[in-house]
C-alpha positions, 0 to 999 in steps of 0.5 A, a space after each residue: 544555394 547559388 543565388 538566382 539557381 531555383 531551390 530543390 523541393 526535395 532539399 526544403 521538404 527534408 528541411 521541413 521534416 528536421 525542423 519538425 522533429 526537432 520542435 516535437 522533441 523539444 515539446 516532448 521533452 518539455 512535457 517530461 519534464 513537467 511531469 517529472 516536476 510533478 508527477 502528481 499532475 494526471 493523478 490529482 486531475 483523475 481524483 478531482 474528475 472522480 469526484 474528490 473536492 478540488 480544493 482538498 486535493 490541492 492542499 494535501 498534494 501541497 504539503 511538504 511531506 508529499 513526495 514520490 515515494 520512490 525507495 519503498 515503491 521500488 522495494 515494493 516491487 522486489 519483495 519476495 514473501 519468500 524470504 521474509 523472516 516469519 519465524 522470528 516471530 515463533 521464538 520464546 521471546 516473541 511468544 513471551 512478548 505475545 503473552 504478555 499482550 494478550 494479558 494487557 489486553 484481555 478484556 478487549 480480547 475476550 469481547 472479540 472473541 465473544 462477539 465474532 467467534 474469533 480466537 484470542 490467540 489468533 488475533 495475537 498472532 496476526 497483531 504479532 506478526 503484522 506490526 510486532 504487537 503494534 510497536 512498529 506499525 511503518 515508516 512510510 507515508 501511506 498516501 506517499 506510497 499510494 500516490 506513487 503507485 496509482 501515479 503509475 498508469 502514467 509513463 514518466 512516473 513508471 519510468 522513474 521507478 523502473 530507472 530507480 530499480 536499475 541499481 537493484 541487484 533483485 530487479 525484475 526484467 523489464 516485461 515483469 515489471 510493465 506487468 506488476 506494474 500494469 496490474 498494481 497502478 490501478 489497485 493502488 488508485 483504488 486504495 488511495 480513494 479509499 484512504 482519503 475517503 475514510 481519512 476526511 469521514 474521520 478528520 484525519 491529516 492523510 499527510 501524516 499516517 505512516 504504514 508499510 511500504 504496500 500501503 497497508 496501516 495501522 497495528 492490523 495493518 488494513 488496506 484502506 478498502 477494508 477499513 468501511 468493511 472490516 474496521 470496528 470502534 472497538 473501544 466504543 469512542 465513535 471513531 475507528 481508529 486503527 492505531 488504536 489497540 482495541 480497535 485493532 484488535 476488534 477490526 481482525 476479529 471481524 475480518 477473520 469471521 467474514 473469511 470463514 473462522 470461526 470456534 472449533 474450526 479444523 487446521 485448514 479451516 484455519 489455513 484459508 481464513 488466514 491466507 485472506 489476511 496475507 496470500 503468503 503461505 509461509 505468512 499463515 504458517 507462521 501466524 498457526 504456528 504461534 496459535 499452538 505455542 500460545 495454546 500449548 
């Protein structure tokens, strides 16, 4: 401007205007920045506001196993029932491998059987399918992956999955995933309450329980909202304990008998108590499947 020439109200507002956008840029980085450094920060703010013990979720957010939990979210959200291989589970070493289970396990098997009506083969079955007769129970830490997902109702969490997604030849569209998205953020914050609350009722390390990459956990692989419904101290020591055979096994037992098994029921009886168990046709085909060979 020409020293003593007046200024141009039209220059100084459109000035105003640039300085402004650029110091809400910067503010908005900032804040993006800062949750991406801990996406955790809203989660743990609905936790505590929810009624959890300030302290308590401080310190399990602190240890250094927690972590968002991007691979297996992002798995999570590609995953296709479809394609999963169940009918490994139906060949003659599977079913060798199921027999021999049911013969270690016989009395807790049968003392299932007897008090929910629920048959030794089925409860073999679903162990078999869901966690290979508990020798794989997963590698994921449930509280990782529930965190993560609960974590979702945010922006900055959602966009790191969904970037994370972009090198996925199985991605979803954008409008699929804001859906999934939308619809399991707050399932998950359900099941992340559930977990902690049982994981304190038992004095257990929430940290430290590996499950699959949905969050599921244990030889019967239960979400943690089924644990105070369905879980049962099947070996009598005080303690429902999932990891647990005896346990295990007592906890399917009396998850089936609530969805409708029980002795003598006909093929779709048996269909639909076991579709409870996992909404996938091709998984309860499977788990009937090994029923016959273990009968036959």
């Amino acid at each position: 401007m020409v020293p003593g020439q007046a200024a141009n109200p039209r220059l100084i507002i459109r000035g105003c205007f640039i300085v402004c956008a650029l110091l809400l840029g910067m503010a908005v980085a900032t804040v993006n920045a800062a949750d991406s450094a801990d996406p955790f920060k809203h989660l743990k703010q609905r936790l505590v506001a929810d009624g959890f013990d300030c302290d308590r979720i401080d310190a399990i957010f602190r240890s250094p196993a927690v972590a968002f939990e991007k691979k297996g979210v992002s798995a999570y959200f590609v995953h296709n029932e479809a394609t999963a291989n169940y009918m490994q589970f139906s060949k003659p070493k599977s079913i060798g491998a199921a027999r021999a289970y049911m013969q270690a396990h016989q009395q807790a098997l049968g003392a299932a059987e007897a008090q929910y009506g629920v048959d030794k083969e089925v409860i073999t079955a679903i162990i078999l399918v869901e966690t290979r007769l508990g020798t794989y129970t997963g590698n994921r830490l449930v509280l990782n992956t529930l965190a993560t997902l609960g974590a979702m109702t945010d922006e900055v969490p959602r966009e790191m999955i969904w970037e994370n997604l972009n090198n996925d030849k199985r991605r979803l569209s954008r409008d699929a995933f804001e859906k999934k998205a939308d619809s399991k953020a707050n399932w998950a914050y359900r099941e992340l309450k559930a977990f902690l609350t049982y994981t304190a009722g038992e004095n257990i390390d929430p940290s430290g329980i590996e499950g699959s990459f949905a969050g599921a956990m244990g030889i019967c692989q239960f979400m943690p909202t089924n644990i105070p419904k369905y879980a049962k101290d099947g070996n009598g020591d005080g303690s429902v304990n999932l990891f647990d055979h005896d346990d295990a096994i007592f906890s399917v037992a009396a998850y089936l008998k609530n969805y409708g098994w029980k002795p003598g029921l006909s093929r779709e009886q048996a269909y639909k108590a076991v579709y409870h168990y996992n909404h996938s046709k091709y998984y309860v085909n499977a788990v009937l499947d090994i029923v016959d060979k273990l009968k036959g």
